[in-house]
C-alpha positions in Angstrom: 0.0 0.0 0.0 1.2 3.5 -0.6 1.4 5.9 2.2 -0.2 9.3 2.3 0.9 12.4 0.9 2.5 14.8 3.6 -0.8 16.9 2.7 -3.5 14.0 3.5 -1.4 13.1 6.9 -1.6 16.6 7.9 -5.4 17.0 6.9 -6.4 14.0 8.9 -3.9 14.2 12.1 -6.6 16.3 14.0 -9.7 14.2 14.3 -8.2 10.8 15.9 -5.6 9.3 17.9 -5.1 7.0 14.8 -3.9 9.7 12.6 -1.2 10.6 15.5 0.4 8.0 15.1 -0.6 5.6 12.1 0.9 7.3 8.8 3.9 8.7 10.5 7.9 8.2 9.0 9.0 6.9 12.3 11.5 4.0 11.5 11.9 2.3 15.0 10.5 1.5 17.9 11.5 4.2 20.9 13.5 2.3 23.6 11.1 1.5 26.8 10.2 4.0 28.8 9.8 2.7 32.3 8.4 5.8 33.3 5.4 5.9 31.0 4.9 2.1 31.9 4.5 2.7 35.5 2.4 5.7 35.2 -0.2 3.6 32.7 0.0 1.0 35.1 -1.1 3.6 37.7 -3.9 4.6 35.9 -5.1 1.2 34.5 -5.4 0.5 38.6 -7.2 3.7 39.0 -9.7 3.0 36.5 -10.3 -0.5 37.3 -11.0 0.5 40.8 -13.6 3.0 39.5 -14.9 0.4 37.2 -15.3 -2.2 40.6 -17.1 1.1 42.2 -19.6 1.2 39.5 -20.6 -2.2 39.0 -22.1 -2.0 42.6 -24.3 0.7 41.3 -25.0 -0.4 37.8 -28.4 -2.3 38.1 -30.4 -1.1 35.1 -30.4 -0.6 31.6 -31.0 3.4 32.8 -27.8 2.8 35.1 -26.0 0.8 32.3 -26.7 3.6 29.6 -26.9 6.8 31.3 -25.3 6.5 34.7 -28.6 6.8 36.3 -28.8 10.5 34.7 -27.5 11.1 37.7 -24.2 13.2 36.5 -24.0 16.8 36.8 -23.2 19.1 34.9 -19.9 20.2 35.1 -19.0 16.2 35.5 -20.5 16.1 32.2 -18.8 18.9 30.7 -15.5 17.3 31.7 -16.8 13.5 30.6 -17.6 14.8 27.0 -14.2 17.3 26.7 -12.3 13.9 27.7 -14.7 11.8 25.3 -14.0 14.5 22.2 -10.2 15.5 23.5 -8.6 12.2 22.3 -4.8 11.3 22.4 -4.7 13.7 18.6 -5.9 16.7 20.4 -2.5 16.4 22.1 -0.1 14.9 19.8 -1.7 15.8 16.3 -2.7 19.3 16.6 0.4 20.4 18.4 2.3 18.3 15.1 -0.1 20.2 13.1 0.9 23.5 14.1 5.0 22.8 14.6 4.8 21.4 10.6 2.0 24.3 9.6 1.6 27.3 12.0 -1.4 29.7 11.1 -2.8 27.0 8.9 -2.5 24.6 11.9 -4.2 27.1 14.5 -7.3 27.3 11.7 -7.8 23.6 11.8 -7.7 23.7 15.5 -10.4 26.4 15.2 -12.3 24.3 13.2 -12.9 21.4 15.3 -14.3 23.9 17.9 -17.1 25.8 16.1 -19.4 23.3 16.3 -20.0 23.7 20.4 -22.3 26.7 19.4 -25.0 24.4 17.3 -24.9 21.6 20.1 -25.1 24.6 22.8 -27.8 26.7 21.0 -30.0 24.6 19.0 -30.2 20.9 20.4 -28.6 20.5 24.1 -31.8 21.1 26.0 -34.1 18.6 23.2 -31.7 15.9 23.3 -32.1 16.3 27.0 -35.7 16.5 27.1 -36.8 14.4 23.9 -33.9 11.3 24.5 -33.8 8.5 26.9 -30.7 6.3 25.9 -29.3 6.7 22.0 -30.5 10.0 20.0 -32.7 7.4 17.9 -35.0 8.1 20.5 -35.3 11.5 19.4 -35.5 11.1 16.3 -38.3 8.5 16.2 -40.3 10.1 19.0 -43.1 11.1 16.3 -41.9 8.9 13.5 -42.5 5.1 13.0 -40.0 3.6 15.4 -38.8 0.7 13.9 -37.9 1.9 10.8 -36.3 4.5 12.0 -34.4 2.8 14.2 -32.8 0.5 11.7 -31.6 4.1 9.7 -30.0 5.7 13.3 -28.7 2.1 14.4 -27.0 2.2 11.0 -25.2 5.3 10.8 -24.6 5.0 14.6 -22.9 1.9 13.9 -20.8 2.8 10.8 -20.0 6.0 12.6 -18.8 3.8 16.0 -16.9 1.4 13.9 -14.7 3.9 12.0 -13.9 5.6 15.2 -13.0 2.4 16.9 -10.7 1.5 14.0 -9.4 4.6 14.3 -8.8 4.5 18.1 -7.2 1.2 17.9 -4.7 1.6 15.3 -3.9 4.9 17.5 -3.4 2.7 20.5 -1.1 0.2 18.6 0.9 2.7 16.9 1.4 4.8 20.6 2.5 2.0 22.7 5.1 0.6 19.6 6.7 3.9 20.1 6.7 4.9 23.6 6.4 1.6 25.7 8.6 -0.7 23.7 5.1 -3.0 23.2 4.2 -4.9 20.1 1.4 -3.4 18.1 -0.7 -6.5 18.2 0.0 -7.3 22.0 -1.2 -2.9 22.4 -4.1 -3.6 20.4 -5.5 -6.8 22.6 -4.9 -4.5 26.0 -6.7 -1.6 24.5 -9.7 -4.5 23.5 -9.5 -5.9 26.8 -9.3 -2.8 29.0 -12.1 -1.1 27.3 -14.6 -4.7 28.0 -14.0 -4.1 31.0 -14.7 0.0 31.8 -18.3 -1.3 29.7 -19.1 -4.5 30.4 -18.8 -4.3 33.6 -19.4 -0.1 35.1 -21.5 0.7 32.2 -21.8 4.5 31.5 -20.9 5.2 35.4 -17.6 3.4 34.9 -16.8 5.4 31.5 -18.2 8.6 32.7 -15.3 8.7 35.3 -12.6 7.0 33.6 -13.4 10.0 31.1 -13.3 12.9 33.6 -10.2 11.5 35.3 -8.5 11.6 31.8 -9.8 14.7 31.0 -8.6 16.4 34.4 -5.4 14.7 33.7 -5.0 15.9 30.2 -5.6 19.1 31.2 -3.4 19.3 34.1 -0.7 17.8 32.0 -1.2 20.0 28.5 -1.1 22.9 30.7 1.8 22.4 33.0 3.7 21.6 29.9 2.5 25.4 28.5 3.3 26.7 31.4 6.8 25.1 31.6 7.4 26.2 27.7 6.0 29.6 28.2 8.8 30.2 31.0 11.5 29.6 28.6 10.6 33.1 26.8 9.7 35.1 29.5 6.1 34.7 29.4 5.6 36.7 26.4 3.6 35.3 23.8 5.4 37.7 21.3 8.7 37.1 22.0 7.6 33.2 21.4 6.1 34.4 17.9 9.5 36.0 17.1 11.6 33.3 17.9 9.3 30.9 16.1 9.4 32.9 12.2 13.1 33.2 13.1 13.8 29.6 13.3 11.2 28.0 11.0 12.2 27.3 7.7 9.2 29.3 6.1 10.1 32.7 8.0 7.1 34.7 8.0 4.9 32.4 6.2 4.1 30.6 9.1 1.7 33.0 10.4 -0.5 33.6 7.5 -2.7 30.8 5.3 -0.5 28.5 3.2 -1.1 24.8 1.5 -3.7 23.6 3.4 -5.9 26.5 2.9 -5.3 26.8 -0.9 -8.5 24.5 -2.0 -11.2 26.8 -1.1 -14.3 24.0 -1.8 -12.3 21.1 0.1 -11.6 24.0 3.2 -15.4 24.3 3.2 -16.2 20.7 2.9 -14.1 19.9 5.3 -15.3 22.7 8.1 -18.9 22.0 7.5 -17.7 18.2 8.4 -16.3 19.2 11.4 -18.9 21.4 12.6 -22.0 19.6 11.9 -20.2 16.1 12.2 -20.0 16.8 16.2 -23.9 17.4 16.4 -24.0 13.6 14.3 -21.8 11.4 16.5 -23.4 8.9 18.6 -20.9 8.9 21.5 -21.1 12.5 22.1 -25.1 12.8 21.9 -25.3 9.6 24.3 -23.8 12.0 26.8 -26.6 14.5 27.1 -28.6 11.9 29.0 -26.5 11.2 31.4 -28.1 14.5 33.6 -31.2 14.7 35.5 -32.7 17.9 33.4 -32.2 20.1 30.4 -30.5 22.8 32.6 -27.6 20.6 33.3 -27.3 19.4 29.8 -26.5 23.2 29.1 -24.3 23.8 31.5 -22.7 20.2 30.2 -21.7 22.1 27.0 -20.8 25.3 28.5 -18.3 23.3 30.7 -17.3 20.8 27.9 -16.7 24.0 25.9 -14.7 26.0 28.1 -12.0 22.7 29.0 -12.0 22.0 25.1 -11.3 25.7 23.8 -8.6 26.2 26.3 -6.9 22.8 25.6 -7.0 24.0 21.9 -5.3 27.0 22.6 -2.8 25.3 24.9 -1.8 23.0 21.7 -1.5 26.2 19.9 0.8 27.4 22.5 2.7 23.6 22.3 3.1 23.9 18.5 5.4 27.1 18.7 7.3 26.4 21.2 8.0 23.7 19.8 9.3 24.8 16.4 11.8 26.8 18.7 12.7 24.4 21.3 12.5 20.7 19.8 13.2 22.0 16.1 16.4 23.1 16.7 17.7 20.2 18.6 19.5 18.0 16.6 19.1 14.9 19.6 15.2 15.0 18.3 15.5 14.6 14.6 16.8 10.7 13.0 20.1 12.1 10.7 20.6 14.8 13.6 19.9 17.5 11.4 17.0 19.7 12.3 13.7 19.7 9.9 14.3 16.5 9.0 12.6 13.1 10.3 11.8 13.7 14.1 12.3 10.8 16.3 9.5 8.9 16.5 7.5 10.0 14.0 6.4 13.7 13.1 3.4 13.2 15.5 5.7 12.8 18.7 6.7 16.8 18.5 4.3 17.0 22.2 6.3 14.2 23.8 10.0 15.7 22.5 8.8 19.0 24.0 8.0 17.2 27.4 11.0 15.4 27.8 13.4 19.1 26.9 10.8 20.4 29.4 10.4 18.0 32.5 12.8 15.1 31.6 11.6 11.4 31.1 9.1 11.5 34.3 7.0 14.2 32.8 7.4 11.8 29.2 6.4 9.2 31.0 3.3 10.8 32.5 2.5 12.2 29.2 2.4 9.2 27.8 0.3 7.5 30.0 -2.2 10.2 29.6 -1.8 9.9 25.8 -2.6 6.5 26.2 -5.1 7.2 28.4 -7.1 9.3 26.0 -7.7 6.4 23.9 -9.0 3.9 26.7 -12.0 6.9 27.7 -12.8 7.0 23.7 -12.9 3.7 23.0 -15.1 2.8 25.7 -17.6 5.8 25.4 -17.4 4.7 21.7 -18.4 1.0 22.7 -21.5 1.9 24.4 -22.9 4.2 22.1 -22.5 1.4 19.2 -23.6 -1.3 22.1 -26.8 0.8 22.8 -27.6 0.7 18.9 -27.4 -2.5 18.8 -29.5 -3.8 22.1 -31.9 -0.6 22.9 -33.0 0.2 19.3 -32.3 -2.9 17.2 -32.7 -5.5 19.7 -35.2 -4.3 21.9 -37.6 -2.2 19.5 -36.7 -3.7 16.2 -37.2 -7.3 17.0 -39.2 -7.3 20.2 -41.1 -4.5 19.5 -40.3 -2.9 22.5 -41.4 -5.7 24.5 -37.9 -7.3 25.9 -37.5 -7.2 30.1 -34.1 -5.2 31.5 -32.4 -8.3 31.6 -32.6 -9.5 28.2 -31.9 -5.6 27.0 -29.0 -6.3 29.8 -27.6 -9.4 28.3 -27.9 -8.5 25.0 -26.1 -4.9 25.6 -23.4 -7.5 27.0 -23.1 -9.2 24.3 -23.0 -6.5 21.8 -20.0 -4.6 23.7 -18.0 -8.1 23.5 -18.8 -8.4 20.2 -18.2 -4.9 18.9 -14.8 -5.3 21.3 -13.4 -8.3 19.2 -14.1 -6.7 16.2 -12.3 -3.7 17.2 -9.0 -5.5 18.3 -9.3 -7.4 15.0 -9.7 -4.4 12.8 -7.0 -3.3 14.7 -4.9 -5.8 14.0 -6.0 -6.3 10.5 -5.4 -2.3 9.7 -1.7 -2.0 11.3 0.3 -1.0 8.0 -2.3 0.5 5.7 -2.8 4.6 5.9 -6.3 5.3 7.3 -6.4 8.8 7.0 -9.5 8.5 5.1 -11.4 7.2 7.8 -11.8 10.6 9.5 -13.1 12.1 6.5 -15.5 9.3 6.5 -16.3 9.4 10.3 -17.3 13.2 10.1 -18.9 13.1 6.7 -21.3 10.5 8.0 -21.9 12.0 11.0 -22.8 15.2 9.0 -24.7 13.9 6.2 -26.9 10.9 7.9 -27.1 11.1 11.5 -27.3 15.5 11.5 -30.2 15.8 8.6 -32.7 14.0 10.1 -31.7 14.9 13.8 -32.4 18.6 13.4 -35.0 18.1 11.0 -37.0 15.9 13.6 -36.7 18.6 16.3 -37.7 21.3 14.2 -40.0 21.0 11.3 -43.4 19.5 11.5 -43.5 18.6 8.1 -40.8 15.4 8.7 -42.0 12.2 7.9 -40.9 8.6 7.8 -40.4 8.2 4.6 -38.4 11.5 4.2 -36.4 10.8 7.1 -35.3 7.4 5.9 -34.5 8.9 2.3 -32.6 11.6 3.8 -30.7 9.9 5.8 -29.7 7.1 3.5 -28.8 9.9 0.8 -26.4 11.2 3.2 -24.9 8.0 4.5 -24.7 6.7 0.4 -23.0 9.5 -0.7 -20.8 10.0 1.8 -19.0 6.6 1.7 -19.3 6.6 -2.2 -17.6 10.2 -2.2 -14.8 9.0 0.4 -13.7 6.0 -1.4 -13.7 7.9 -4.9 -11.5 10.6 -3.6 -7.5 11.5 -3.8 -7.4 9.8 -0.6 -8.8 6.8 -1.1 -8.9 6.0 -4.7 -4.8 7.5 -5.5 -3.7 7.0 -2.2 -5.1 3.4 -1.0 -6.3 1.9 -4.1 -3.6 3.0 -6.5 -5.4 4.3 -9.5 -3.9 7.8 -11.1 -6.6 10.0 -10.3 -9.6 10.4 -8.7 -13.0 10.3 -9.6 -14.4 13.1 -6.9 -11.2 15.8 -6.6 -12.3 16.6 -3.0 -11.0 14.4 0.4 -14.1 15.4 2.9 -17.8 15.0 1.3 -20.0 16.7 3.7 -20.4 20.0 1.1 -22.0 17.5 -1.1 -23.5 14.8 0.5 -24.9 17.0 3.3 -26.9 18.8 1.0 -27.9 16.2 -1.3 -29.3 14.6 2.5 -31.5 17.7 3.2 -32.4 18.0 0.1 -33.5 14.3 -0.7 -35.4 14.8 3.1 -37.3 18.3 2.1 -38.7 16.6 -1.3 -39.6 13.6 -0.1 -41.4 14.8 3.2 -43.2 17.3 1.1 -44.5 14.9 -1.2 -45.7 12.3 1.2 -49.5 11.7 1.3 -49.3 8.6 3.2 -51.7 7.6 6.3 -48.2 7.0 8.0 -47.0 11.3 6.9 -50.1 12.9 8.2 -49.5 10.9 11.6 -45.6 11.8 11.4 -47.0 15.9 11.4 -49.9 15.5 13.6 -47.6 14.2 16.5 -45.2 17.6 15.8 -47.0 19.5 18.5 -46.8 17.2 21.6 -43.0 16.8 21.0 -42.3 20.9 20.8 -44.0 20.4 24.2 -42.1 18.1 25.8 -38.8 19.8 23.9 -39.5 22.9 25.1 -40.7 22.6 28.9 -39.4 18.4 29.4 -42.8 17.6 30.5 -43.3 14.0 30.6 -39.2 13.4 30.5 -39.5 11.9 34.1 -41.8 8.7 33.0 -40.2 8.3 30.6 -36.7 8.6 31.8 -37.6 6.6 34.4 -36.2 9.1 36.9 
């Protein structure tokens, strides 16, 4: 298989752990880092002991799911930054930025902007309209079981590219800082992650998550602070020093390569901003809290930890091209801007070792590590939910299953969708996956978004438009990611590409509302004027959550 162009490694670094560390020049495996090994093993114990803690309290599919929507909000806020802050929020963006400057601070932007929609126009629905998966909102006045089949779909696909993505990132981390095999990384991930779900359910991943998050945070910012000291504190002096030592001067602070392709820049932002309303994992944390109140206050919290994380990379990145690219100990020949050590990706953990010595590695590499474990499992139980609550439980039994069957089956689908993910892992070691973000947020954007915001706000939804919509978007998004440069040059070989764009979501998305609009409008069915007529009791229930309580079972 043919790697990735610099360009498409670059692109996809930001959105998953993966693309931190799969793709990357590194020639050979870093010596162990005893450090880092102890500190995982720290944390593993940690987590396990959380895990113990919240089996005793997970007793119901409500506990299993949604921690007994008994979380608050800023626990929330902090379980979603540490569900969307994932090992490349540390190690790719701060790459990003040391390669790209400006142009890496605008991507970092990017993955940011879509807070406002989640904060603004569906925290406090989700809240009040959803019980378990965000099916449930979307088939509240539609006919459930087919619309469960379209969200358990794109939930799934969505859940299974992220998982890939995860493992492969987990692999490729551990073969480079822990002195581990990539298969042997892969199977502790898989194994780790069964148990956080199998056994704590939501409870159990809800902390693991916050405890990475707080660790994350704690860590990204002592290393600022630590890299900030080395210029006095002064922001400006840092920007000087950077343009002085980076090969493209002054460049570096205004819009080069990545931003030359004005339809794929669009593409790709409207992916990343309406992607993150679309992904399973992160709307399965909005009913984890006892009210809509607290789901807003989930995102203002969630927002505030991510956004200064963001920035704190930012900060990373500079210092960086100062303090790790002019070391020649950091770079394979010993010449500086050539291959770092490592792999391009490890600029975060060279900066932490010139900054705190191999302890501080070590800890940042348990927390990279870390990352991962909290993603994957949050991942697992939104894809396990799909499978048991909307499949299972209202697709086959039509809604007639007892807990312990919805229980056992929720089991079942965690272990299954666990061995898939270590063997996809496994399976996907040497080939470039950078496509797979595209994919992830294109879906996300084009068949789970559509019909979500469509089903909260306009009456005239129905069925059949919903399941048209949404399968437009899902359709054309795979179909446009396969035939692009990244796919269809890089991974399958051919000379060019069919679609000229990497990230669909400017096309598919629109083809999904549009597909939606049409056929909603032209539906006359028995099955339509039922879809509209039920419009009004769910703006009540959006708006004020009356009736959430029976049917939250709180």
């Amino acid at each position: 298989m043919k790697r990735a162009t610099t360009r498409s490694v670059a692109i996809g670094l930001a959105a998953s752990p993966a693309l931190a560390c799969a793709g990357t020049t590194a020639s050979a495996t870093q010596p162990i880092n005893l450090p880092a090994i102890a500190m995982f093993l720290l944390f593993v114990m940690v987590t396990l002991l959380i895990t113990w803690w919240a089996s005793r309290r997970t007793q119901s599919t409500h506990d299993f799911y949604t921690a007994g929507g008994g979380i608050s909000g800023l626990q929330n806020g902090l379980a979603i930054a540490g569900d969307y802050m994932s090992a490349s929020t540390l190690l790719g963006l701060s790459s990003l930025v040391f390669a790209k400057g400006y142009d890496g601070f605008i991507y970092v932007t990017g993955f940011f902007v879509g807070w406002p929609v989640l904060t603004f126009l569906m925290a406090e629905r989700l809240r009040n309209l959803g019980r378990y998966t965000f099916a449930d909102i979307v088939s509240f006045r539609l006919d459930q079981r087919r619309i469960r089949v379209l969200a358990a779909c794109g939930s799934l696909t969505v859940v299974c590219c992220y998982l890939l993505l995860q493992m492969v990132g987990a692999g490729q981390l551990i073969k480079l800082l822990f002195g581990l095999d990539y298969s042997v990384a892969v199977v502790v991930v898989g194994v780790l992650m069964l148990v956080y779900v199998v056994f704590g359910g939501m409870l159990a991943t809800t902390w693991v998550q916050i405890t990475k998050a707080v660790l994350l945070l704690v860590g990204g910012t002592t290393l600022m602070l630590l890299a900030l000291a080395e210029f006095g504190f002064s922001l400006e002096t840092l920007a000087r020093r950077a343009v002085e030592v980076h090969a493209g001067g002054w460049s570096i602070m205004g819009p080069g390569s990545m931003l030359s392709n004005p339809l794929n820049v669009a593409s790709m932002a409207l992916g990343l901003v309406f992607g993150l309303a679309g992904l399973p994992h992160i709307l399965m944390r909005f009913f984890t809290v006892p009210n809509a109140r607290e789901a807003r206050k989930s995102v203002f919290y969630a927002s505030g930890f991510i956004g200064f994380f963001f920035l704190v990379v930012c900060v990373l990145g500079f210092a960086a091209i100062v303090i790790v690219g002019t070391e020649p100990r950091y770079f394979v020949d010993g010449e500086p801007g050539g291959a770092l050590v490592g792999g391009g990706n490890m600029v975060a953990m060279h900066l932490a070792q010139a900054l705190g010595g191999n302890l501080f590695l070590g800890f940042l590499s348990a927390v990279a590590f870390a990352t991962i474990l909290a993603v994957v499992a949050g991942l697992t139980l939104a894809g396990a939910s799909a499978i048991s609550h909307d499949l299972y439980v209202t697709v086959l039994k039509g809604g007639k299953a007892s807990e312990a069957q919805e229980m056992r089956v929720s089991r079942m689908a965690v272990i299954g969708l666990g061995v898939i993910a270590i063997g996809l892992g496994i399976l996907f070691e040497d080939v470039n996956i950078t496509f797979l973000v595209a994919l992830t947020f294109g879906i996300a954007a084009s068949a789970n978004f559509p019909v979500l915001i469509m089903a909260m706000y306009w009456k005239g939804l129905t069925t059949r438009g919903a399941i048209c919509g949404g399968l437009a978007g899902l359709v054309s998004a795979l179909a446009l990611v396969v035939l692009s440069p990244t796919v269809w040059v890089t991974v399958l070989g051919h000379a060019e590409a069919v679609f000229p764009y990497d990230h669909p979501a400017l096309f598919s998305m629109p083809l999904a509302f549009v597909v939606l609009l049409v056929v909603s409008t032209l539906d006359r069915s028995a099955q339509a004027r039922l879809d509209r007529e039920g419009f009004d009791d769910q703006l009540v229930r959006a708006e004020t959550g009356l009736g959430m309580a029976s049917a939250s079972g709180h």
